[in-house]
Each structure stands twice: as C-alpha cells, then as structure tokens.
N, CA, C and O atoms as a DFTB+ gen file, in Angstrom:
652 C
 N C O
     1  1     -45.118     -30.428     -64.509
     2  2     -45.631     -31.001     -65.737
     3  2     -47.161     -31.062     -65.677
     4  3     -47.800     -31.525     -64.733
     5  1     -47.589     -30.622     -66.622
     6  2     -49.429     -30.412     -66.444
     7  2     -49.698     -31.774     -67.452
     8  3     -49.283     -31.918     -68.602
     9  1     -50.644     -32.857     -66.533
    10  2     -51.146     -33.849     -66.860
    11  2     -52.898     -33.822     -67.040
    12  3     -53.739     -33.440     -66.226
    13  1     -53.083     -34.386     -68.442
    14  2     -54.408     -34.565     -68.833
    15  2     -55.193     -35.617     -68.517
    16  3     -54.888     -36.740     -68.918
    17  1     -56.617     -35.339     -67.549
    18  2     -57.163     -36.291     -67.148
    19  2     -58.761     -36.664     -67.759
    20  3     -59.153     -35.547     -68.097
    21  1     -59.436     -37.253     -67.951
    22  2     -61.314     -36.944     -67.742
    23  2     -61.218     -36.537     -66.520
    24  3     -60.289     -36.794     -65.755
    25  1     -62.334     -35.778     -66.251
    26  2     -62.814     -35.246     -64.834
    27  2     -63.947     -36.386     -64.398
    28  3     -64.814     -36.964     -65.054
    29  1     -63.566     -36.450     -63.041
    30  2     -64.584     -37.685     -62.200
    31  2     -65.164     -37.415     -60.989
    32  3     -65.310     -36.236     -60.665
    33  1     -65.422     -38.053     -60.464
    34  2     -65.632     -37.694     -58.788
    35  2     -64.190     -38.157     -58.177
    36  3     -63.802     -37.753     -57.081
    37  1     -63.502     -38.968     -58.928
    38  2     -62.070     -39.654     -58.635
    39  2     -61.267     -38.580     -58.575
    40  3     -60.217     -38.746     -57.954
    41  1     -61.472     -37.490     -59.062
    42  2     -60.176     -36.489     -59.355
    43  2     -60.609     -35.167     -59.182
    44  3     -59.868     -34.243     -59.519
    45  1     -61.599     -34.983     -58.750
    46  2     -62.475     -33.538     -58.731
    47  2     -63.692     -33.763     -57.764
    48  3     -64.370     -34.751     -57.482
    49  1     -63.694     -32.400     -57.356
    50  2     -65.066     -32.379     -56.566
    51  2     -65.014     -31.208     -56.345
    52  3     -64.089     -30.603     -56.886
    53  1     -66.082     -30.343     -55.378
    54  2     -67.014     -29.453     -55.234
    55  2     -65.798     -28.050     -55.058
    56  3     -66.161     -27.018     -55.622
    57  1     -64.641     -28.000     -54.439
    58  2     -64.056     -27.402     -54.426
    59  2     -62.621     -27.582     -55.218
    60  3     -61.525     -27.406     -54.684
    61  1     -62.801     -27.909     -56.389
    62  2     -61.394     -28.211     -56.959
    63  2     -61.106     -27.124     -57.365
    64  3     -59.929     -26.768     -57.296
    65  1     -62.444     -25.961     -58.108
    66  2     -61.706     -24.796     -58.850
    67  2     -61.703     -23.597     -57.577
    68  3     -61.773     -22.419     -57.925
    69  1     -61.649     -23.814     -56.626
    70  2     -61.679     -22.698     -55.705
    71  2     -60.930     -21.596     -55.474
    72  3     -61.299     -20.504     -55.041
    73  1     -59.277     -22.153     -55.961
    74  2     -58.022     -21.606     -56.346
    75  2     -57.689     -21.295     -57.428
    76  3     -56.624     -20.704     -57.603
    77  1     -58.838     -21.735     -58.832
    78  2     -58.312     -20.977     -59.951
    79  2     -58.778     -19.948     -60.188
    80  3     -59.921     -19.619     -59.870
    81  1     -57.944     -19.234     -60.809
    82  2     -57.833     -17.752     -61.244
    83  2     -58.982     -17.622     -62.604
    84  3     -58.539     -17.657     -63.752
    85  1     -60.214     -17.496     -62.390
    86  2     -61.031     -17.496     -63.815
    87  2     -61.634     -15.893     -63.634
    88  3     -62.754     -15.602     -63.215
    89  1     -60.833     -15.187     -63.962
    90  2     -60.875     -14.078     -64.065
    91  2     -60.405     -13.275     -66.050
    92  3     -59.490     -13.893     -66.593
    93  1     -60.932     -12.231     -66.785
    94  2     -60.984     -11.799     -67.549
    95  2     -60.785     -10.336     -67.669
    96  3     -61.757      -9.647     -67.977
    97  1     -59.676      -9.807     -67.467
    98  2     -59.790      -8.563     -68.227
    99  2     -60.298      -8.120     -69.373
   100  3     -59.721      -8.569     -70.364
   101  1     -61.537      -7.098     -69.659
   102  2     -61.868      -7.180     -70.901
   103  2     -61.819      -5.806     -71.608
   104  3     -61.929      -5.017     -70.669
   105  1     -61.712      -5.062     -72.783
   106  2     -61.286      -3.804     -72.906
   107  2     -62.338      -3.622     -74.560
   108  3     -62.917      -2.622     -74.983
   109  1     -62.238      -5.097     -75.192
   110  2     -63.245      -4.668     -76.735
   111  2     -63.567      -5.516     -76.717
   112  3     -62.814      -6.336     -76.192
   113  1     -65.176      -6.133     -77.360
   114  2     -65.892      -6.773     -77.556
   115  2     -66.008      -6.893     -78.979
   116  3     -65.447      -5.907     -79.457
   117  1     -66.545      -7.753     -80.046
   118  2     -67.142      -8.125     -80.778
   119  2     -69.117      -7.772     -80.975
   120  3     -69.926      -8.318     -80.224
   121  1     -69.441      -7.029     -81.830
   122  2     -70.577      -6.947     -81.792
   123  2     -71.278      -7.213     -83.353
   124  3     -70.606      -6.988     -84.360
   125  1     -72.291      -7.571     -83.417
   126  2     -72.956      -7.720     -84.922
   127  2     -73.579      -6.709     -85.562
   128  3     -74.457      -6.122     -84.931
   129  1     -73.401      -6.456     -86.367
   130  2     -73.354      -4.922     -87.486
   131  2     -73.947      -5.677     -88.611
   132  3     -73.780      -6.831     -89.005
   133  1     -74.741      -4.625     -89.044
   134  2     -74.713      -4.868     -91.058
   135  2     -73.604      -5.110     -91.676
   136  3     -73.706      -5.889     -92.624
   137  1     -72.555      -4.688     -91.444
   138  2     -71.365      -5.180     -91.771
   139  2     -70.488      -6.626     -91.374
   140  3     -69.488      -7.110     -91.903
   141  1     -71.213      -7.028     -90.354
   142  2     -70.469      -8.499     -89.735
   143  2     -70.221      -8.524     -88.586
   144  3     -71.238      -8.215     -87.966
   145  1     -69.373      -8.735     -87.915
   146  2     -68.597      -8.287     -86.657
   147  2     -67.940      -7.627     -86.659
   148  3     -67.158      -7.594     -87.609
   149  1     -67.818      -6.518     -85.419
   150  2     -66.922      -5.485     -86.022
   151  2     -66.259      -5.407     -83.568
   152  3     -66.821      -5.935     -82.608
   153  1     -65.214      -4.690     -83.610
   154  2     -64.982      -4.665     -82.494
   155  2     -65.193      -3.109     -81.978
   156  3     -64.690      -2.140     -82.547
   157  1     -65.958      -3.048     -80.896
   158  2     -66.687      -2.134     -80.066
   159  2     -65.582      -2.113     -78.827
   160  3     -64.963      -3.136     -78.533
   161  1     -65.411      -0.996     -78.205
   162  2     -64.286      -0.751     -77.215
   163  2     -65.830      -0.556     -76.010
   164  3     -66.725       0.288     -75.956
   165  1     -65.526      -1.774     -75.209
   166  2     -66.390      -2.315     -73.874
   167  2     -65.189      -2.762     -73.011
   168  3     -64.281      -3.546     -73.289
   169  1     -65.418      -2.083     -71.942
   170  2     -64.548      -1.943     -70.884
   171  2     -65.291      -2.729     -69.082
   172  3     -66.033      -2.116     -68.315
   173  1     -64.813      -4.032     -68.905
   174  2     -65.151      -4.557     -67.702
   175  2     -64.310      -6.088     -67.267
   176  3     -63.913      -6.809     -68.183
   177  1     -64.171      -6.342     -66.350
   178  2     -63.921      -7.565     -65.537
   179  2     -64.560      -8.641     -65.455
   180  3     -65.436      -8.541     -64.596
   181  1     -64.534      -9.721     -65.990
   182  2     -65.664     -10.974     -65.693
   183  2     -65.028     -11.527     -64.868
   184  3     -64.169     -12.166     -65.478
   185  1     -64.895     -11.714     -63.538
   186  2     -64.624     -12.651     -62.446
   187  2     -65.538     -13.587     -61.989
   188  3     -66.705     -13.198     -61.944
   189  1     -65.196     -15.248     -61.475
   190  2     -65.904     -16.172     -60.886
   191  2     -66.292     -16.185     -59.552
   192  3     -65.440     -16.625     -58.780
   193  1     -67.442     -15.789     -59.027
   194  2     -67.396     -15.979     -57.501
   195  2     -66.846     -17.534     -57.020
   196  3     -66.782     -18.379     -57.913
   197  1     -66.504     -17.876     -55.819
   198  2     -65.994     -19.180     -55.335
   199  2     -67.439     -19.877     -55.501
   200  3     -67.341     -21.080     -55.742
   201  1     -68.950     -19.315     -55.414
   202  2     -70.326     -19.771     -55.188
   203  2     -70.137     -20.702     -57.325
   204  3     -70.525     -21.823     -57.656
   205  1     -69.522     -19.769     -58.109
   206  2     -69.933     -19.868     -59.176
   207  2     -68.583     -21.200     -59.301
   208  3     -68.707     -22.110     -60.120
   209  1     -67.831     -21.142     -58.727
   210  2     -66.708     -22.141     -59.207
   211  2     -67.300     -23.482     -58.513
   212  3     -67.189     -24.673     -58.804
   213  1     -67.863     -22.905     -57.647
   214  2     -68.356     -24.880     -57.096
   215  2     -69.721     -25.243     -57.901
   216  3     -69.972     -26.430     -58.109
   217  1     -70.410     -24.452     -58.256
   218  2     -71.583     -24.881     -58.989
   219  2     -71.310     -25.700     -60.480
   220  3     -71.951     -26.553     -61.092
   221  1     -70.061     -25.007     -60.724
   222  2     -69.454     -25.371     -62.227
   223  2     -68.666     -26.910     -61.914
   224  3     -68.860     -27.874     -62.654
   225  1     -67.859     -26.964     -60.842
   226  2     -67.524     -28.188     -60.577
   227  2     -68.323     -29.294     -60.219
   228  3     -68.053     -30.451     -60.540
   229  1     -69.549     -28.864     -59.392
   230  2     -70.972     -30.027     -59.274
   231  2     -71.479     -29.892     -60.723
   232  3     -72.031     -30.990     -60.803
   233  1     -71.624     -29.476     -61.592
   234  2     -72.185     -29.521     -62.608
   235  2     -71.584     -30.489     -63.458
   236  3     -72.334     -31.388     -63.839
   237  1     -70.265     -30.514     -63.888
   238  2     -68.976     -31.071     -64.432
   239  2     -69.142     -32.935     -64.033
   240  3     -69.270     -33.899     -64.787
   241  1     -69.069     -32.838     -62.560
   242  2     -69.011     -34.038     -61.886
   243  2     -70.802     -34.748     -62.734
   244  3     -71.096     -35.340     -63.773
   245  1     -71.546     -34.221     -61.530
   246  2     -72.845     -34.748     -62.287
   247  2     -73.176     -35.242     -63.755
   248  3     -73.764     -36.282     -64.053
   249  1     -72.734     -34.394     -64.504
   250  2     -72.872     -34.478     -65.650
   251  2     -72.319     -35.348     -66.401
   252  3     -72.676     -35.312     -67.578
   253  1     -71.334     -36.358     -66.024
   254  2     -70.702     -37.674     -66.502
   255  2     -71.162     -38.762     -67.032
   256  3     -71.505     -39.797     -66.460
   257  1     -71.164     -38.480     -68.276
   258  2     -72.139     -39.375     -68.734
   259  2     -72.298     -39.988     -70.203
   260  3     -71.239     -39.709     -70.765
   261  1     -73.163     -40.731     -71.144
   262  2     -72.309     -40.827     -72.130
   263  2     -72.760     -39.583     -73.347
   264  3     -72.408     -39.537     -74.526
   265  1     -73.616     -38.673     -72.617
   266  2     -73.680     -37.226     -73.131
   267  2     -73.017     -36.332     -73.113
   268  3     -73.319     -35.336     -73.771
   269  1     -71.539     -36.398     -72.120
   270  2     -71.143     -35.163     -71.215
   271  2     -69.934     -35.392     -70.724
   272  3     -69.735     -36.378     -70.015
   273  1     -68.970     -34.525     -71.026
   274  2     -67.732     -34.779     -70.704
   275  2     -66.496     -33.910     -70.147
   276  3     -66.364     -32.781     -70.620
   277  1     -65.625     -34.337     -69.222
   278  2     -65.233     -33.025     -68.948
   279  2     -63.733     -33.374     -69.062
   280  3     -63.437     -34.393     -68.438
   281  1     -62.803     -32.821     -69.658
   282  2     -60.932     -32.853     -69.497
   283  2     -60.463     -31.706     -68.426
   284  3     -60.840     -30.542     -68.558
   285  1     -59.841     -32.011     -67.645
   286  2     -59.225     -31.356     -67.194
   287  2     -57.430     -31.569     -67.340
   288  3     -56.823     -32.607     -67.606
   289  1     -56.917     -30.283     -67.078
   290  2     -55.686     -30.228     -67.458
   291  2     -55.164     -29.715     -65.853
   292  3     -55.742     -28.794     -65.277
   293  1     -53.883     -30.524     -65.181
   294  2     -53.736     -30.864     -63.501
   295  2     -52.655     -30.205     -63.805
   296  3     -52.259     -30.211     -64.971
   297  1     -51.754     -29.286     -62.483
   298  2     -50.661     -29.282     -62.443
   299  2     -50.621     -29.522     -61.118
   300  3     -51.125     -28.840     -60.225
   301  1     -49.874     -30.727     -61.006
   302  2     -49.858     -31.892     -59.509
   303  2     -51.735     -32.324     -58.862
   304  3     -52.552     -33.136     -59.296
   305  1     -51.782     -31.651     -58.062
   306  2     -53.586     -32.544     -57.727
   307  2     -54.590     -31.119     -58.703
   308  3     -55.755     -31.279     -59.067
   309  1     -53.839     -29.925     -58.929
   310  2     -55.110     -28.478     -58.857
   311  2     -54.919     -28.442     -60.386
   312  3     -53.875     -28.624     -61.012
   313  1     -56.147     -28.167     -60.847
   314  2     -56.854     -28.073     -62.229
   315  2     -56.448     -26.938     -62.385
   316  3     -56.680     -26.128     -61.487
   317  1     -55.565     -26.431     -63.814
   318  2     -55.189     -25.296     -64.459
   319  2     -56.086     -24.850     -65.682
   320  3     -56.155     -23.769     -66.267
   321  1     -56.712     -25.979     -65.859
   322  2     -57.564     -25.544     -67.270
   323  2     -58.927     -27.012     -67.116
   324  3     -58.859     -27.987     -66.368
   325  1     -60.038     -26.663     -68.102
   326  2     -60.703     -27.436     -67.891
   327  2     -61.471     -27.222     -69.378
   328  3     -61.444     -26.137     -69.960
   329  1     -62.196     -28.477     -69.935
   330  2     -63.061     -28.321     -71.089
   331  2     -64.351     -29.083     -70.575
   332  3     -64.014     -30.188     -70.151
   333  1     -65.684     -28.870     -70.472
   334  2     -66.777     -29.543     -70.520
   335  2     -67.768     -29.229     -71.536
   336  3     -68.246     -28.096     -71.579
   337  1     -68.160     -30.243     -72.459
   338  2     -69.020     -30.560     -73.911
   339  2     -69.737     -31.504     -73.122
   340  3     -69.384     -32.486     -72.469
   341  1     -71.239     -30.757     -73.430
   342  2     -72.384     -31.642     -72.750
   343  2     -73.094     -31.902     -74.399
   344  3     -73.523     -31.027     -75.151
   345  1     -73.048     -33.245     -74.613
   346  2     -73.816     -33.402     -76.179
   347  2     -73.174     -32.352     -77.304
   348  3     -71.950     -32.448     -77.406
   349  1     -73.671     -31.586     -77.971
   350  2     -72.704     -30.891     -79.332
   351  2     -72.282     -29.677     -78.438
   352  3     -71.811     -28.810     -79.174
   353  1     -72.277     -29.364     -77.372
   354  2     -72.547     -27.998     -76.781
   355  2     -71.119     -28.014     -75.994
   356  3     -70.804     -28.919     -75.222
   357  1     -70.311     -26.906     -76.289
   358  2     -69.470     -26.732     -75.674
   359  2     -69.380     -25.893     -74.623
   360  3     -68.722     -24.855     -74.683
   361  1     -69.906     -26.198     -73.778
   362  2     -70.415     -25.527     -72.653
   363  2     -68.936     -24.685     -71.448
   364  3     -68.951     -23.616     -70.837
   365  1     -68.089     -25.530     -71.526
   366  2     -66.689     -24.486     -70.402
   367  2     -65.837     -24.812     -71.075
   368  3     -65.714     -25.945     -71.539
   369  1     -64.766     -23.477     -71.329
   370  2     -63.657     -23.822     -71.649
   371  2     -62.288     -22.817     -71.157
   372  3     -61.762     -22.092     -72.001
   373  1     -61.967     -22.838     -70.262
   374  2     -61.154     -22.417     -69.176
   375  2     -59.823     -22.813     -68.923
   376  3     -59.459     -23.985     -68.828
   377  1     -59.032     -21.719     -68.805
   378  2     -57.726     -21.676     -68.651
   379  2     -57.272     -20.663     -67.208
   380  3     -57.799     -19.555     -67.305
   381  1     -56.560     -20.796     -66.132
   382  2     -56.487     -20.268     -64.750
   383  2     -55.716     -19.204     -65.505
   384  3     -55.117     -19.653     -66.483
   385  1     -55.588     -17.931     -65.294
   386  2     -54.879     -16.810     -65.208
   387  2     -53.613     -16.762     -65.995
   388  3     -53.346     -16.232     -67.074
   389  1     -52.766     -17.607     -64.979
   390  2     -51.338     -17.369     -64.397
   391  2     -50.789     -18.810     -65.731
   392  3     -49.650     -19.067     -66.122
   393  1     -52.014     -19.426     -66.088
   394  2     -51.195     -20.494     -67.220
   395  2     -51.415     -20.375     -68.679
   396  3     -50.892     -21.059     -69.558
   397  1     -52.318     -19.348     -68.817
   398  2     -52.483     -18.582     -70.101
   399  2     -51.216     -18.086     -71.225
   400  3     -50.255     -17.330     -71.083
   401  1     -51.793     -19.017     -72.561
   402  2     -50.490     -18.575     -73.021
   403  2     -49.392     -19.899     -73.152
   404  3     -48.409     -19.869     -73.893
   405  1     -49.648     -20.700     -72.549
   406  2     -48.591     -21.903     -72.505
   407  2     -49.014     -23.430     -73.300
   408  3     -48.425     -24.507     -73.214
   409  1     -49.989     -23.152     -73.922
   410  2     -50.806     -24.019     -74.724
   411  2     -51.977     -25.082     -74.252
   412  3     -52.445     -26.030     -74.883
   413  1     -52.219     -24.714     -73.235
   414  2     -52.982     -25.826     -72.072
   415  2     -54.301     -25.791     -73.270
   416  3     -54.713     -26.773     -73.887
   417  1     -54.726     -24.610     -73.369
   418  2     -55.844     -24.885     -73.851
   419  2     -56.339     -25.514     -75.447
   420  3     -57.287     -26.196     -75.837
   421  1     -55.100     -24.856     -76.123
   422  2     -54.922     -25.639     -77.548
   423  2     -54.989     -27.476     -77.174
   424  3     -55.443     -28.200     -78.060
   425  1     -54.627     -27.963     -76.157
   426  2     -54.127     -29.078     -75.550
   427  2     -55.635     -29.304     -75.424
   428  3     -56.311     -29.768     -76.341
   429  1     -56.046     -29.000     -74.411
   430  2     -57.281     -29.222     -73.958
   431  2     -58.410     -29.038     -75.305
   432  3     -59.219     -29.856     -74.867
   433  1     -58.781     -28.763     -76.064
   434  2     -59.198     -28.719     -77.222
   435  2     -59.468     -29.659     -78.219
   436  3     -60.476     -30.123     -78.753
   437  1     -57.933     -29.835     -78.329
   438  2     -57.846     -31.237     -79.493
   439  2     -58.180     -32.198     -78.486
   440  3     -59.077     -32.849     -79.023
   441  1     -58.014     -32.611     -77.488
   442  2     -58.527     -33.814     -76.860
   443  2     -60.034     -33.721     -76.807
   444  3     -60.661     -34.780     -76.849
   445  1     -60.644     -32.655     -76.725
   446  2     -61.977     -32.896     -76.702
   447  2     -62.430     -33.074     -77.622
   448  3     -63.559     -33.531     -77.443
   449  1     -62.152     -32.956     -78.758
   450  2     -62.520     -33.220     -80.350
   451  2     -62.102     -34.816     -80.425
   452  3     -62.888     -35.642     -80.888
   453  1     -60.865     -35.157     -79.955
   454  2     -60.599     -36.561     -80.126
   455  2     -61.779     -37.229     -79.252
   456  3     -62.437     -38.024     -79.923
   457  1     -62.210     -37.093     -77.896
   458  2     -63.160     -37.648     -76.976
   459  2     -64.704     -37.721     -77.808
   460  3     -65.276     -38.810     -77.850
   461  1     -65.205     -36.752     -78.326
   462  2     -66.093     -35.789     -78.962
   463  2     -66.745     -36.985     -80.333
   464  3     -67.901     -37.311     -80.605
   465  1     -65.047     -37.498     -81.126
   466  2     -65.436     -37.785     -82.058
   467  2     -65.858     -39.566     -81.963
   468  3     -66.844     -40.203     -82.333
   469  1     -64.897     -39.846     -81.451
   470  2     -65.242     -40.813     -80.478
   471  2     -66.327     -41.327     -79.866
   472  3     -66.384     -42.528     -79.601
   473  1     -67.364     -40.429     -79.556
   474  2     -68.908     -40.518     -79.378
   475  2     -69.718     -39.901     -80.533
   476  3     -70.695     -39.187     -80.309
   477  1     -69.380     -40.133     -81.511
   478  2     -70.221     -39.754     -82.943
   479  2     -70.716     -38.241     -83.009
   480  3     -71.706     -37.841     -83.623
   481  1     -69.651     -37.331     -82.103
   482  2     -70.491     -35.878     -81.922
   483  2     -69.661     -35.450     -83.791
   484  3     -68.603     -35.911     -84.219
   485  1     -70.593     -34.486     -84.500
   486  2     -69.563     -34.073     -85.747
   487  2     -69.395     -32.841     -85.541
   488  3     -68.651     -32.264     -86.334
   489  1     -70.126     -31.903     -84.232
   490  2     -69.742     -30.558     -84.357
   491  2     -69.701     -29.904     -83.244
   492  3     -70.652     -30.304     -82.573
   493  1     -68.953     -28.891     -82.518
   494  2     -69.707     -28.140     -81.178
   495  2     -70.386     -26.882     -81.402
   496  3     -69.940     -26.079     -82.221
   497  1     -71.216     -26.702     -80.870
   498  2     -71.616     -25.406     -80.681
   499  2     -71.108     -24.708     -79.871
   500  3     -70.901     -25.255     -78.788
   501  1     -70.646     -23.094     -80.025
   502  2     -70.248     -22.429     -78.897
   503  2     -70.727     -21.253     -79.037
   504  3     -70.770     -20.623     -80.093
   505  1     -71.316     -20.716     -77.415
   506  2     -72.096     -19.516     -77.290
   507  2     -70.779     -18.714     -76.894
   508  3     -70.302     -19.032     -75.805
   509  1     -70.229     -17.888     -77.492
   510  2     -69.209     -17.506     -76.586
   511  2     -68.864     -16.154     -76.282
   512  3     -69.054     -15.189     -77.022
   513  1     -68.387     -16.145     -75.236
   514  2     -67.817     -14.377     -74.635
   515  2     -68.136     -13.587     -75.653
   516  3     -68.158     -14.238     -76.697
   517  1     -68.349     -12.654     -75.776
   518  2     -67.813     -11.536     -76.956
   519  2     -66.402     -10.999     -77.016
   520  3     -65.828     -10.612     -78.034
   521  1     -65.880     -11.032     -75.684
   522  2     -64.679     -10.838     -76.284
   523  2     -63.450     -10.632     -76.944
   524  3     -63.084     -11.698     -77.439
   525  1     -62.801      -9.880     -77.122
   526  2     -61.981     -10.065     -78.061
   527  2     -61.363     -11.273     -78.127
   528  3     -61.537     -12.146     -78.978
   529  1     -60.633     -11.284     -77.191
   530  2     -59.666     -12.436     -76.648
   531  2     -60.357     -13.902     -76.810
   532  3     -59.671     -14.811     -77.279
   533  1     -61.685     -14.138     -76.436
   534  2     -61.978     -15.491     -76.154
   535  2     -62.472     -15.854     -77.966
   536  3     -62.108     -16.901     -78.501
   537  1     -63.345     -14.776     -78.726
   538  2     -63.681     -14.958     -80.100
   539  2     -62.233     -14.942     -80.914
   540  3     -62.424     -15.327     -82.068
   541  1     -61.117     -14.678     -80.709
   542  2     -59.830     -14.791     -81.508
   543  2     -59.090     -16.420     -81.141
   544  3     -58.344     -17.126     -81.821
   545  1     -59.696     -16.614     -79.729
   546  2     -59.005     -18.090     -79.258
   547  2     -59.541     -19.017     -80.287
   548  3     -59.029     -19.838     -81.048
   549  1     -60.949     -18.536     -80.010
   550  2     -62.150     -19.917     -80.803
   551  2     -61.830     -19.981     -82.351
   552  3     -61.845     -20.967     -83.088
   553  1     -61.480     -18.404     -82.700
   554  2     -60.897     -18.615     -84.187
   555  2     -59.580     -19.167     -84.560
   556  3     -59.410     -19.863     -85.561
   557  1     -58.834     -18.901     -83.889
   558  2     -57.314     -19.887     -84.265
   559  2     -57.780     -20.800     -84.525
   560  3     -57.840     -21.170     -85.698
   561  1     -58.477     -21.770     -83.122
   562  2     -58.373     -22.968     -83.079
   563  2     -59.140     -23.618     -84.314
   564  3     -58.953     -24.828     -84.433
   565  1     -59.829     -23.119     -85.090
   566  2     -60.571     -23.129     -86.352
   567  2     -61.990     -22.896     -86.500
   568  3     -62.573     -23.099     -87.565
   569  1     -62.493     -22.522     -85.574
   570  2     -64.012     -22.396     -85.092
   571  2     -64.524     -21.482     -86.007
   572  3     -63.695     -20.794     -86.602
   573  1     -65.929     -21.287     -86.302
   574  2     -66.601     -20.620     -87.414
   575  2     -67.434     -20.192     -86.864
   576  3     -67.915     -20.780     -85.896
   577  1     -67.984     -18.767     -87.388
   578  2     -69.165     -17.973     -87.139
   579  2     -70.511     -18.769     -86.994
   580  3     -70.935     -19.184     -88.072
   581  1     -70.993     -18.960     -86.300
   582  2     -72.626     -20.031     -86.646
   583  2     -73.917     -18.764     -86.926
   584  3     -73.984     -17.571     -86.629
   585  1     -74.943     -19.816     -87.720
   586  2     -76.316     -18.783     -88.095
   587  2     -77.202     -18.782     -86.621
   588  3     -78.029     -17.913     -86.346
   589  1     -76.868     -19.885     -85.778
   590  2     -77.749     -20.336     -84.550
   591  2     -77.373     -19.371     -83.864
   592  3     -76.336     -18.711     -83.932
   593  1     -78.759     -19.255     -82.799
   594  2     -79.058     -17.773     -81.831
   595  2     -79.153     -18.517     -80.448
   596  3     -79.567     -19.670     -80.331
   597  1     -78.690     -17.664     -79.344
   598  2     -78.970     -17.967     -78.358
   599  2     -79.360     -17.012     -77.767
   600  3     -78.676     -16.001     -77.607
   601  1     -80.456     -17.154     -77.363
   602  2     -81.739     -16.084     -76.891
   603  2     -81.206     -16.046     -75.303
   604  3     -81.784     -15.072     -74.820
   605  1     -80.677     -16.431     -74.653
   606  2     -80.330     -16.262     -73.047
   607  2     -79.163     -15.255     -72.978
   608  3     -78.986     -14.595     -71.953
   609  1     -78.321     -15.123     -74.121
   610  2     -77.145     -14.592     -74.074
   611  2     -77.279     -14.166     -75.369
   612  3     -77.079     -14.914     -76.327
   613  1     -77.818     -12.251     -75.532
   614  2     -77.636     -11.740     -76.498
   615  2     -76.307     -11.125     -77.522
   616  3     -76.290     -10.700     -78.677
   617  1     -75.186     -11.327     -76.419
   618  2     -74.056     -10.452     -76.586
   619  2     -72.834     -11.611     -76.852
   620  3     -71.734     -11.137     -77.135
   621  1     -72.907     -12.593     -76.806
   622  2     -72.328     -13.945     -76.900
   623  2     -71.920     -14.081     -78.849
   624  3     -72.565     -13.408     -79.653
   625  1     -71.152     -14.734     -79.155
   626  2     -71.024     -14.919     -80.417
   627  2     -71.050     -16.255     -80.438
   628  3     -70.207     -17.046     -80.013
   629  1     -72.286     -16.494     -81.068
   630  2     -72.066     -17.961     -81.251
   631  2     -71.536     -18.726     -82.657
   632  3     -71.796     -18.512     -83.841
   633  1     -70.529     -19.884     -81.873
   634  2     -69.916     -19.972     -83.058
   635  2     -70.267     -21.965     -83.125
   636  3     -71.206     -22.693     -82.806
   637  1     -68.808     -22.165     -83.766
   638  2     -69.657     -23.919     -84.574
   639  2     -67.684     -24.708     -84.727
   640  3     -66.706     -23.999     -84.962
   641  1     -67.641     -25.915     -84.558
   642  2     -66.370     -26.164     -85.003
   643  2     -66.669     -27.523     -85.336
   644  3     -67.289     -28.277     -84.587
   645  1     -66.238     -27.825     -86.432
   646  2     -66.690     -29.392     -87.566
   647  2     -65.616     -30.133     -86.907
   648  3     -64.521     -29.585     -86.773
   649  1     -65.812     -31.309     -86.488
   650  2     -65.063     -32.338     -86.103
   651  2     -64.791     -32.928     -87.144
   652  3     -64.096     -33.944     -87.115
C-alpha cells in the first residue's frame, strides 16, 4: 500500500532516492513553431546519476519551510514518487519507473495543490521536460501553456496550473 507523507528529515534523507528508478525513455519532444507546439521526433535517455539523486534529496530536506514543500509517496520506508513546490514553482515531480501508470502521481498532485492552497499559493509554474510524455502528464492533469520564459532551460515547456 503506497502511503502519503510531507517529506522531513523524519522520513528522508541524503540517500532515500538512491534506489529509485528516475530514468526516461524519450523518442519525441515538443518544440515551439509559428504554429504552436508541434512534436519533433528527438531520440535520448534522461537518467539520474546517484550524485544527482542525493543533491535532490538535500535540497528537498533543506528546503522545508513555509516557502517549500515536499510530498512524498512511500511504499513501506522507499519513496516511489515525490512532488517538491518551492513558492509558485514546481520544481520535482517524479514517479520511480516500475510505479508509473498506477496513479501515484495524479495522487501526488492533488495533494500538492491541496498543501499549495493552503499557503495562499494561486498558481504553479512549471518549466518542464519537453517531452512528450511529461508535457501530456502536465496536460491531463489540467496544466496550461504559460507566456513566461525560462532562459536556463531553452527546450523546457513552460507551463502554469490555477489553483
């Protein structure tokens, strides 16, 4: 049974995601055209080094605060999915491999909007993958195209979701 927690130093630390699977097969991207978005056939792997999974978990931890928040979604002590919103910014939103598909993250979502609203946030921002896969997630869940740019990440679609 996968149980929903806040993330703490109580329940997480430097090596919690060491064992998850944050890996991406990727095959088409999303790109911006005179026409809108249109999907471009881009072919590569985004994998997490273990260096990049502990930096993300000290980051998570640190970041606790009444700016910054993190859900994680447990199956027994090991994190299967995780959401962290630092202020309007939806900064991680992660699902392990092998649990994709089973609703963790729809799960993980609405709780952060419930947490979110709860601290007077009314919107997130999200810079996100280009992806096919990750820009079709953000759209189910109701997320919208945004006019805002993020100059660090040209290839990112950034999008917006109204609380």
């Amino acid at each position: 049974m996968i149980k929903y927690q806040i993330i703490s130093a109580e329940n997480f630390n430097e090596h919690s995601l060491d064992t998850f699977v944050r890996t991406q097969n990727v095959s088409e991207c999303y790109r911006k055209t005179e026409n809108g978005y249109e999907l471009k056939k881009v072919s590569y792997t985004e994998e997490w080094s273990i260096e990049k999974k502990r930096s993300v978990c000290l980051e998570m931890i640190d970041a606790a605060s009444a700016a910054a928040f993190a859900i994680g979604a447990f199956y027994g002590e090991n994190p299967v999915g995780f959401i962290f919103v630092n202020d309007s910014e939806l900064v991680y939103f992660h699902v392990s491999q092998e649990y994709r598909g089973m609703g963790i993250g729809k799960r993980l979502f609405g709780l952060a909007c419930e947490k979110a609203r709860e601290r007077g946030i009314e919107s997130f921002f999200i810079s996100a993958n280009s992806s096919k896969e990750t820009v079709d997630t953000y759209l189910k869940l109701g997320c919208t195209y945004s006019a805002r740019k993020n100059e660090k990440e040209p290839f990112d679609i950034q999008m917006e979701y109204k609380l």
